[in-house]
MISEKOL-821962 format. One record per residue: residue in one letter; y negated, z negated, x of N, C-alpha, C, CB in turn. Coordinates in steps of 0.1 Angstrom, whole numbers, padded with zeros to 4 digits, always signed. Atoms other than C-alpha are relative to their C-alpha. Glycine has a CB too. Layout:
AYZXYZXYZXYZX;...
REM end
This chain:
X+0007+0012-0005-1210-0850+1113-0008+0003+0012+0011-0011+0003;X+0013-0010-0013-1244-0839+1136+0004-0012+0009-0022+0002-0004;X+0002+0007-0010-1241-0854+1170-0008-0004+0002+0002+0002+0007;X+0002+0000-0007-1272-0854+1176-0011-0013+0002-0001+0011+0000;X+0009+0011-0001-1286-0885+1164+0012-0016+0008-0007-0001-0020;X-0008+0018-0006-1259-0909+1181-0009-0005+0014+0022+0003+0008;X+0014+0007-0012-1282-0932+1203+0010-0003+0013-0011-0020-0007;X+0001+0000-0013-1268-0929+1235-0005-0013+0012-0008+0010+0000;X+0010+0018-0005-1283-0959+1263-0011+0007-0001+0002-0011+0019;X+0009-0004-0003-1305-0932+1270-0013-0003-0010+0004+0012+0004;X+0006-0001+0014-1317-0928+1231-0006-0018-0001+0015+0005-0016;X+0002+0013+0005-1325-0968+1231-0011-0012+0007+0012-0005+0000;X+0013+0005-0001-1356-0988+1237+0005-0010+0009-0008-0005-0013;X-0003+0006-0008-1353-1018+1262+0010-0015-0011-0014-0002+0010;X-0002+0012+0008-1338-1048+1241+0012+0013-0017-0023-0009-0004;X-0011-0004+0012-1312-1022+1218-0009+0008-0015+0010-0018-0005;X+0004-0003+0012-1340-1010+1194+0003+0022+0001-0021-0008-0002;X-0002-0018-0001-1330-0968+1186-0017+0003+0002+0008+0009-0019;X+0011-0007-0003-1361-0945+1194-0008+0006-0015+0004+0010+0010;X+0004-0010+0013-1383-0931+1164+0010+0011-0005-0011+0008+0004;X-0013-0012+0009-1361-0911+1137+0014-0003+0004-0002+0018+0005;X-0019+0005+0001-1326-0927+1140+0000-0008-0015+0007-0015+0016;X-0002+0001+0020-1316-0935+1106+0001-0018+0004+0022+0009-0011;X+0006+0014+0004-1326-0969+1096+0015-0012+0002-0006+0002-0020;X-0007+0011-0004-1292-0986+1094+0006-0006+0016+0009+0002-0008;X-0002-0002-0012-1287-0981+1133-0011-0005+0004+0002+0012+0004;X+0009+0009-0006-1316-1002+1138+0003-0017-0001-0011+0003-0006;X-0006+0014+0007-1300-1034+1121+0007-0006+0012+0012+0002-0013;X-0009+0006-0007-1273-1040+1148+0006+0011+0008+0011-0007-0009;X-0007-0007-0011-1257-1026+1181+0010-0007+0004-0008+0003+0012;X-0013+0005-0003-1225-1032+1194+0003-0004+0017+0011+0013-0004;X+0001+0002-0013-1238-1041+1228-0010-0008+0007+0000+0011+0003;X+0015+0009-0002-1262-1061+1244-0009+0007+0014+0004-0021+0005;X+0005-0007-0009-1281-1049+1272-0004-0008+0010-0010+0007-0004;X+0003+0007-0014-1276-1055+1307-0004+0005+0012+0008-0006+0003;X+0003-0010-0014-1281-1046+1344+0011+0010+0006-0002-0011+0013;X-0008-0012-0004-1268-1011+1356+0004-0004+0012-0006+0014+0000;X-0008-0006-0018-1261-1013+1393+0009-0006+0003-0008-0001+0014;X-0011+0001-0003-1234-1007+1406+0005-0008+0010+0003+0009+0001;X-0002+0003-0017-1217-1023+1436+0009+0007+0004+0005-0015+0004;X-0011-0009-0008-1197-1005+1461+0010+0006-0003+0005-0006+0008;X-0010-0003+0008-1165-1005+1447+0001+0006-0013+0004-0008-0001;X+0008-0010+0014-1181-0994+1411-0002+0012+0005-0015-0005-0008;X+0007-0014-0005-1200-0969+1430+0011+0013-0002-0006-0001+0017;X-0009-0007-0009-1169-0954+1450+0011+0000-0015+0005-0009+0018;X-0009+0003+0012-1146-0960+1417-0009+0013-0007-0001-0018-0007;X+0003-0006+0005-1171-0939+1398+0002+0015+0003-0007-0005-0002;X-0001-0013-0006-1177-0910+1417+0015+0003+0005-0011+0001+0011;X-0013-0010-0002-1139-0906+1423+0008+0006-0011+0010-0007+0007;X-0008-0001+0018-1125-0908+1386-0008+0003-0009+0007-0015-0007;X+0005-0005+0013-1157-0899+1363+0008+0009-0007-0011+0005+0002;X-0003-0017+0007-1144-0865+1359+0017-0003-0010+0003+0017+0019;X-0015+0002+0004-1109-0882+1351+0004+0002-0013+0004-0012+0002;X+0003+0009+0011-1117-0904+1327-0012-0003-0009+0002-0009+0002;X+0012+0008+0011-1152-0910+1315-0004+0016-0007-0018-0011+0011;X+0007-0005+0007-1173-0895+1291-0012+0000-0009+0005+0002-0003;X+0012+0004+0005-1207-0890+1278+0001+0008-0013-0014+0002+0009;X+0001-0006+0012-1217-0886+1240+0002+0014-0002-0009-0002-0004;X+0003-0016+0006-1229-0853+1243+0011+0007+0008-0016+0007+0004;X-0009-0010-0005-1198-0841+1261+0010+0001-0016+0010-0006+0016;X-0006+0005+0012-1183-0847+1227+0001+0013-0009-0009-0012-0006;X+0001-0015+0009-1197-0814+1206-0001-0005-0013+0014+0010+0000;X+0000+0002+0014-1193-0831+1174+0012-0009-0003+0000+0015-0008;X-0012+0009+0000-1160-0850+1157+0006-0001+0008+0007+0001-0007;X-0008+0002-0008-1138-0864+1179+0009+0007-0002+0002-0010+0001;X-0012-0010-0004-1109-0846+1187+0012-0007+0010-0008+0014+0008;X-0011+0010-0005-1080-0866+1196+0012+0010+0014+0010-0006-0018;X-0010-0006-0007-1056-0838+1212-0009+0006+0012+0009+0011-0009;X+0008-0013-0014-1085-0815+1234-0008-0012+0009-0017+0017-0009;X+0010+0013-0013-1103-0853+1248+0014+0000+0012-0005-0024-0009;X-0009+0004-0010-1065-0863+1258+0012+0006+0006+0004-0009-0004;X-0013-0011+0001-1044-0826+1262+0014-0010-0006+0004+0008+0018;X-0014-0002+0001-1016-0843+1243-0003-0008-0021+0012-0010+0016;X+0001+0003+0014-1015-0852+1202+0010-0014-0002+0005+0013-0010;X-0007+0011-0003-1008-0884+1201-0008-0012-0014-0005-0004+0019;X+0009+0010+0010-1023-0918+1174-0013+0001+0005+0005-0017+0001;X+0011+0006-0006-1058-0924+1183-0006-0015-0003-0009+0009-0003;X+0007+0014+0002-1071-0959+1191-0012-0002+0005+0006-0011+0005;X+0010+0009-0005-1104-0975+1195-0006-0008+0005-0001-0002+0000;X+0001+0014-0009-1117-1001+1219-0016-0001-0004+0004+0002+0019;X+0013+0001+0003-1148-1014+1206-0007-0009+0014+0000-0007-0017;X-0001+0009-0014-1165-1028+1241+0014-0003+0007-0007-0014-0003;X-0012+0001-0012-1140-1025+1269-0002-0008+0010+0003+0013+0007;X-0003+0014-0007-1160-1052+1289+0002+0010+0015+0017-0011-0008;X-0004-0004-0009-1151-1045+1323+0017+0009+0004-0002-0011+0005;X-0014-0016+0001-1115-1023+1315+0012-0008+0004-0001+0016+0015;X-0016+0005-0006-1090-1054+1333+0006+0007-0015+0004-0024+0003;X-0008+0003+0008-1077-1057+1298+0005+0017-0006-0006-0012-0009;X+0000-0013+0003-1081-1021+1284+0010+0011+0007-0013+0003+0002;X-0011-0005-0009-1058-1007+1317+0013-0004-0007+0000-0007+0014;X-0014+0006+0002-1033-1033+1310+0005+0005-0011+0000-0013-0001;X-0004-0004+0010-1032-1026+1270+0005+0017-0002-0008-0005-0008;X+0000-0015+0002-1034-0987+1273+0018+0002+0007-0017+0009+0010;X-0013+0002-0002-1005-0989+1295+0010-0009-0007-0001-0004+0010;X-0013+0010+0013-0982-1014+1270-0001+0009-0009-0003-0019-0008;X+0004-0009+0010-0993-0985+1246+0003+0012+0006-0014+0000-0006;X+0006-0010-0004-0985-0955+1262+0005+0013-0013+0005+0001+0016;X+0000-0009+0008-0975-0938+1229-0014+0001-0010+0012-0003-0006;X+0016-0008+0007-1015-0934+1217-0010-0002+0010-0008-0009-0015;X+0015-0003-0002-1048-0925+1226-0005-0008+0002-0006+0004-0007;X+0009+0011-0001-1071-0953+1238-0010+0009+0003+0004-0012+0009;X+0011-0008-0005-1107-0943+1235-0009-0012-0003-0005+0017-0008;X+0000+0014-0003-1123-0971+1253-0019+0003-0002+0009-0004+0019;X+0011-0008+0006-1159-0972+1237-0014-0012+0005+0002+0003-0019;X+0011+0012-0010-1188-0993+1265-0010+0006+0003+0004-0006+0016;X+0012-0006-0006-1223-0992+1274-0006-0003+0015-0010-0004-0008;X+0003+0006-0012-1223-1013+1304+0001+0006+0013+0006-0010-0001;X-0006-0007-0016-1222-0990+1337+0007-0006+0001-0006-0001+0014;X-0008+0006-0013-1206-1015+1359+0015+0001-0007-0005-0018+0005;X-0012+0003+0003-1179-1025+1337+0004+0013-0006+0001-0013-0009;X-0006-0012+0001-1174-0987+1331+0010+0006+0012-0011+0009-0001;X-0007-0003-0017-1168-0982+1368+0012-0006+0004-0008-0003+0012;X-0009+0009+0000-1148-1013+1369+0014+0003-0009-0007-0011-0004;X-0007-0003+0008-1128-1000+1340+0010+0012+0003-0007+0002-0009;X-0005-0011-0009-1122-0965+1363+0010-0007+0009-0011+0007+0009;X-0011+0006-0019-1107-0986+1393+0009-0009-0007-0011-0012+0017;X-0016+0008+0008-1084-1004+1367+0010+0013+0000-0002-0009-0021;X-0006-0014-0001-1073-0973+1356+0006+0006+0007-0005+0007+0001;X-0007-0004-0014-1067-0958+1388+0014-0011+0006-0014-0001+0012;X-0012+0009-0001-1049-0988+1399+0013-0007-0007-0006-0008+0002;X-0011+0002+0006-1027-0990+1374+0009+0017-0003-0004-0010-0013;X+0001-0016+0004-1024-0951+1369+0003+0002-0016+0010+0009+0008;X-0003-0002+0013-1027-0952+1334-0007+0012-0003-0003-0012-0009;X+0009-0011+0005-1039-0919+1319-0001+0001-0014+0005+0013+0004;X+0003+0001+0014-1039-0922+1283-0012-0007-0006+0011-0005-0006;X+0013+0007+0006-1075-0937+1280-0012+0012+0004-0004-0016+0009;X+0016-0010-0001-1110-0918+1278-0010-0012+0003-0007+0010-0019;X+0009+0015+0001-1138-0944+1285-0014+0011-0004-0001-0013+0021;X+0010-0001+0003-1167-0932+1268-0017-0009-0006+0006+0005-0005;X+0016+0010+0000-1211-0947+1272-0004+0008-0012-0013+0000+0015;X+0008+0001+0008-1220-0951+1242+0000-0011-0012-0001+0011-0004;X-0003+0008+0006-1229-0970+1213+0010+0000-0009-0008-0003-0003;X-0016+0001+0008-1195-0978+1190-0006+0001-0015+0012-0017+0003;X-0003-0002+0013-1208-0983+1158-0009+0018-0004-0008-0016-0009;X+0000-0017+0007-1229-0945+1151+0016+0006+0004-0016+0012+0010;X-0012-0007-0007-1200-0932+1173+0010+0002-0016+0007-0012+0014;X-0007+0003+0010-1177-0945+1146-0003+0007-0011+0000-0012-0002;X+0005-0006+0010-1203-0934+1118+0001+0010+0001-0010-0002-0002;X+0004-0013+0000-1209-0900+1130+0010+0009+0005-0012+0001+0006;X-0015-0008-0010-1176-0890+1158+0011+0000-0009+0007-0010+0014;X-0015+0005+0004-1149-0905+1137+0002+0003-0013+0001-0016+0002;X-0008-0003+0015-1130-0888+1108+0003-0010-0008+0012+0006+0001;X-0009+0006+0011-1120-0904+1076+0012-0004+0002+0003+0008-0008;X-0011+0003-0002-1088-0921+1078+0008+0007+0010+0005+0000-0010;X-0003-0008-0013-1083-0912+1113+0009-0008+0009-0014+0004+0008;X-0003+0008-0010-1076-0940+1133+0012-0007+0001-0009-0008+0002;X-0006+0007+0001-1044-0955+1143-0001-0017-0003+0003+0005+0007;X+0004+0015+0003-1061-0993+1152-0015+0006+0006+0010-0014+0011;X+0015-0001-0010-1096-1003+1162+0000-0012+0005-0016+0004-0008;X+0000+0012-0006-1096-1030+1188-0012-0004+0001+0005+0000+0011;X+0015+0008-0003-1127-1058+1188+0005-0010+0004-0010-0003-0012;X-0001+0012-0007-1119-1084+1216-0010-0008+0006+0008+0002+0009;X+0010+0011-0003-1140-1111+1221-0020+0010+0003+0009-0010+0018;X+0010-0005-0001-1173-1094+1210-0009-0009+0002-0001+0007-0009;X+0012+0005+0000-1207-1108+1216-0003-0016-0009-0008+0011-0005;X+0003+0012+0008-1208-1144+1199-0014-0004-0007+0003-0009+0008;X+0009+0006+0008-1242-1148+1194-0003-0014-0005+0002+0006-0007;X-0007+0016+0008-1240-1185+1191-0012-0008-0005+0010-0012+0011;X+0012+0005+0010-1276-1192+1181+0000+0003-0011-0012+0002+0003;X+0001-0006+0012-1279-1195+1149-0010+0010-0007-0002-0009-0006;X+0012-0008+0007-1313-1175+1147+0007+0013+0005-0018-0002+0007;X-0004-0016-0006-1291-1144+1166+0011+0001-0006+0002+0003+0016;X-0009+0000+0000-1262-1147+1144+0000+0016-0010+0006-0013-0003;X-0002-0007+0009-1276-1116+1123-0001+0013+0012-0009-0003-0014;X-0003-0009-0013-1268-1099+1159+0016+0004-0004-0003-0010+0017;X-0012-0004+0000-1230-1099+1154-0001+0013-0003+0007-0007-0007;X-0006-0010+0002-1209-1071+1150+0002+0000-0011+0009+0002+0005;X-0010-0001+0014-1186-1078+1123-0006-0007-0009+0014-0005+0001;X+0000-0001+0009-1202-1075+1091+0004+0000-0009-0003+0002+0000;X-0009-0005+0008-1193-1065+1060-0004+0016-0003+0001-0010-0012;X+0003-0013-0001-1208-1030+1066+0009+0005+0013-0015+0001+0001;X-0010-0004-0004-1192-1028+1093+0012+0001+0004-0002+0001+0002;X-0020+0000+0004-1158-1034+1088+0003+0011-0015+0007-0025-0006;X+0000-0011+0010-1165-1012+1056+0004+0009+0008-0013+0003-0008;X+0002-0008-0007-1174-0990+1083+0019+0005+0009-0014-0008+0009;X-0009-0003-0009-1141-0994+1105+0015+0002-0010+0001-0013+0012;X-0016-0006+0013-1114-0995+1069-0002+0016-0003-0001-0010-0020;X+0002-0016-0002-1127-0964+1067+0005+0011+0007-0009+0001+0003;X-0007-0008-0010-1117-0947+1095+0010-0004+0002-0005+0001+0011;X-0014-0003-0001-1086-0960+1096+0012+0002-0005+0004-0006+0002;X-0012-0010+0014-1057-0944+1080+0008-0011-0006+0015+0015+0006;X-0010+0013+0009-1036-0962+1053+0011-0004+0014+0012+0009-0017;X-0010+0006-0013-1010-0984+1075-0012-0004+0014+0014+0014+0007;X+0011+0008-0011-1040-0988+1102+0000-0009+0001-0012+0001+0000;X+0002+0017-0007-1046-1021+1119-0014-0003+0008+0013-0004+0013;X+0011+0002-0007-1080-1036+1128+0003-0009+0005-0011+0000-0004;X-0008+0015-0013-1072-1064+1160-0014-0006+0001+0008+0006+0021;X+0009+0012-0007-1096-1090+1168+0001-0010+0006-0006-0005-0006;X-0001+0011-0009-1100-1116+1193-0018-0007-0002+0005+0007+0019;X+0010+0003-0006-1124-1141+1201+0002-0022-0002-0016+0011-0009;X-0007+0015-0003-1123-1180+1213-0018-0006-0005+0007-0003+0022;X+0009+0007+0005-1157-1190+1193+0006-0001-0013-0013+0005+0002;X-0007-0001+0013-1139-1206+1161-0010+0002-0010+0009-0012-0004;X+0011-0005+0012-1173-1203+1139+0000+0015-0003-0017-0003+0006;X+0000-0010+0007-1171-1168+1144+0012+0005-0005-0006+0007+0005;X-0016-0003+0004-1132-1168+1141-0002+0003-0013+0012-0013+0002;X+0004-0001+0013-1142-1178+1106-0007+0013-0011-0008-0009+0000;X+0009-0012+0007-1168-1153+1099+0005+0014-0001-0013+0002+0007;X-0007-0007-0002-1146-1130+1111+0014+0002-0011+0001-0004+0012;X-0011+0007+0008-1117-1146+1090-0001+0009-0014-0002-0019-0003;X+0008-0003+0015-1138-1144+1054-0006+0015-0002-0014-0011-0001;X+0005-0010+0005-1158-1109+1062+0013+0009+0000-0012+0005+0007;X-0013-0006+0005-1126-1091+1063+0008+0000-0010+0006-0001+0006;X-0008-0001+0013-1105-1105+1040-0006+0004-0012+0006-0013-0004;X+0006+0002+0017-1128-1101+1009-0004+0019+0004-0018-0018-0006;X+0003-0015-0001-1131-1062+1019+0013+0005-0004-0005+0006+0016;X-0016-0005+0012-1105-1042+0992+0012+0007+0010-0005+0016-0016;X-0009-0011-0010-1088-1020+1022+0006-0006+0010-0008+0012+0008;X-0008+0010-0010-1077-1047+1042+0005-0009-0006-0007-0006+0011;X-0003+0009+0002-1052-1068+1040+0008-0013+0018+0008+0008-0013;X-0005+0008-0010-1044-1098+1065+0019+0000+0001-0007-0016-0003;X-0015+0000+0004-1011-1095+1079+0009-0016+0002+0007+0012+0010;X-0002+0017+0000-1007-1134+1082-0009-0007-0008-0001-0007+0015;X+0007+0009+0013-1018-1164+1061-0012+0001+0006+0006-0017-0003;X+0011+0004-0003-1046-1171+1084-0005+0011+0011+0001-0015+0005;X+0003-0008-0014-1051-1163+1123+0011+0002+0002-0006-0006+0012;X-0014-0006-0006-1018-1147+1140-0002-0004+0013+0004+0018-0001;X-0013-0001-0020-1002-1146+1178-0011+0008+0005+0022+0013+0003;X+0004-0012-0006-1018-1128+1200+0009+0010+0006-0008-0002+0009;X-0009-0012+0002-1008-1091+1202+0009-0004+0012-0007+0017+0001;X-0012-0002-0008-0978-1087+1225-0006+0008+0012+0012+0008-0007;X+0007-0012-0007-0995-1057+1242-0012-0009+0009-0008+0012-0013;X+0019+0007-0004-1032-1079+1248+0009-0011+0013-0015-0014-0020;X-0002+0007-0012-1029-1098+1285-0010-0011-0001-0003+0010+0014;X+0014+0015+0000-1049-1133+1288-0008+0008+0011+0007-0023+0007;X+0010+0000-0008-1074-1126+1304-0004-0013+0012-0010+0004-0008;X+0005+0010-0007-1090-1146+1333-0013-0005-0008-0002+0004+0016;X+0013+0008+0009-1123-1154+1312+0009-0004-0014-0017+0013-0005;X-0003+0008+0015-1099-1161+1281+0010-0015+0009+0014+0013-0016;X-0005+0012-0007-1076-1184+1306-0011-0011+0002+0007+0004+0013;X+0011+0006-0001-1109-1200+1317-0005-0010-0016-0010+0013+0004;X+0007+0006+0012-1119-1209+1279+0017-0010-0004-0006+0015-0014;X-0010+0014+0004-1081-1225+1275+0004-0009+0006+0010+0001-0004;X+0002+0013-0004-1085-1244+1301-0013-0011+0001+0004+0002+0010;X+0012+0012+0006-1114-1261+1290-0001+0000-0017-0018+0004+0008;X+0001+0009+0012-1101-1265+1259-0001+0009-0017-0013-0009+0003;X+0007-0012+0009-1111-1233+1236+0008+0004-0003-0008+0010+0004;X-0009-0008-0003-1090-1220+1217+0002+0012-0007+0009-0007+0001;X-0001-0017+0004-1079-1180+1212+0003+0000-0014+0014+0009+0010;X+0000+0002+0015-1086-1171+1175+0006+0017+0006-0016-0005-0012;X-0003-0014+0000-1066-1137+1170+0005+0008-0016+0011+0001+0010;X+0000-0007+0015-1068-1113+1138+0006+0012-0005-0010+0003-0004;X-0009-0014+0001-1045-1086+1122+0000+0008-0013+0015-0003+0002;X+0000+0000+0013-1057-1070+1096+0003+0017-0004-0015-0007-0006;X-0008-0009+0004-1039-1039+1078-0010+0011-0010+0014-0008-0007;X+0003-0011+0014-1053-1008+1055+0008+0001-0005-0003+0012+0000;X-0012-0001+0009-1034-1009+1026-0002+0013-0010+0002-0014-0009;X+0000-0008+0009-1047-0980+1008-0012+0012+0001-0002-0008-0012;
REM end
């Protein structure tokens, strides 16, 4: 699987479009939106103490991922599709400390931010790697590799003319049954119930997954409310959460 076409922030036009010669379906949809890099203080001083720790750029990569030589130890490997600013990503990596979290953001800040969780909680079983998640996935990520792949509260998109912005497709959730080994679990969150739904329907009707509840489930045990998901239930919103299984 060639590295060399994974679009990078660097590889990507202002507004998420890939650069001449990136394969066509990598123009359709990004797993990220594009915002302002700079840092503040604490990011700054966060980065430059822990990069070397924890982060990582594509091209430190070489080619397929490599679960035991990113985290010296052989362990499940999990996925964090956007890590967001990292509160939650710390917290869960720590309630997990029997796998691999490879925490997968484009956003500086909430990279740095993600470092000084880290640190502050001393969790070491996460990688935080800038780049984009879905080639990553396409091109890093073995065949029935993955223990889970986490998608918490992705990008809503809530205009209707931007809803062919989402993530979760049915390519790519093709994309993520794929990589995950039989028994795998793909998790989802998100407190917009339209896309709860869309979310709901493109999964279930994909042959490799199966829901492991009638509908929506609990939220994981492991996943922490967040202060922006507390924020949405106190005004009322409420947490849609999804558990869906590879059966074959």
């Amino acid at each position: 699987m060639p590295s060399s076409r994974i679009p990078t922030p660097g590889t990507l036009r202002p507004g998420g479009e890939p650069a001449d010669g990136m394969p066509e379906h990598y123009r359709r949809i990004v797993s990220f939106t594009s915002r302002g890099g700079r840092l503040n203080q604490v990011q700054k001083r966060a980065f430059d103490a822990y990069a070397d720790r924890w982060y990582l750029e594509a091209t430190d990569l070489g080619g397929a991922i490599d679960s035991p030589s990113l985290f010296g130890r052989d362990a499940p490997l999990v996925i964090e599709v956007g890590s967001g600013m990292g509160e939650s990503t710390a917290a869960m990596a720590q309630a997990r400390p029997e796998v691999n979290v490879l925490a997968v953001e484009v956003y500086r800040p909430g990279i740095a931010q993600t470092l000084h969780h880290l640190a502050r909680r001393g969790v070491e079983n996460v990688r935080v790697l800038r780049a984009d998640a879905v080639p990553v996935l396409d091109e890093l990520v073995s065949a029935d590799s993955l223990e889970e792949l986490w998608l918490f509260f992705p990008d809503p998109w809530p205009k209707n003319k931007h809803h062919k912005r989402r993530i979760v497709t049915d390519s790519f959730v093709t994309l993520v049954a794929s990589r995950l080994r039989p028994g795998g679990v793909f998790r989802l969150g998100t407190d917009i119930e339209q896309y709860a739904e869309v979310m709901l329907e493109v999964c279930s009707r994909n042959r490799l997954l199966l829901n492991r509840n009638d509908s929506f489930g609990p939220r994981p045990e492991f996943r922490p409310t967040t202060r922006f998901e507390g924020r949405g239930l106190d005004e009322g919103r409420a947490i849609f959460d999804l558990e869906f299984e590879r059966i074959r």
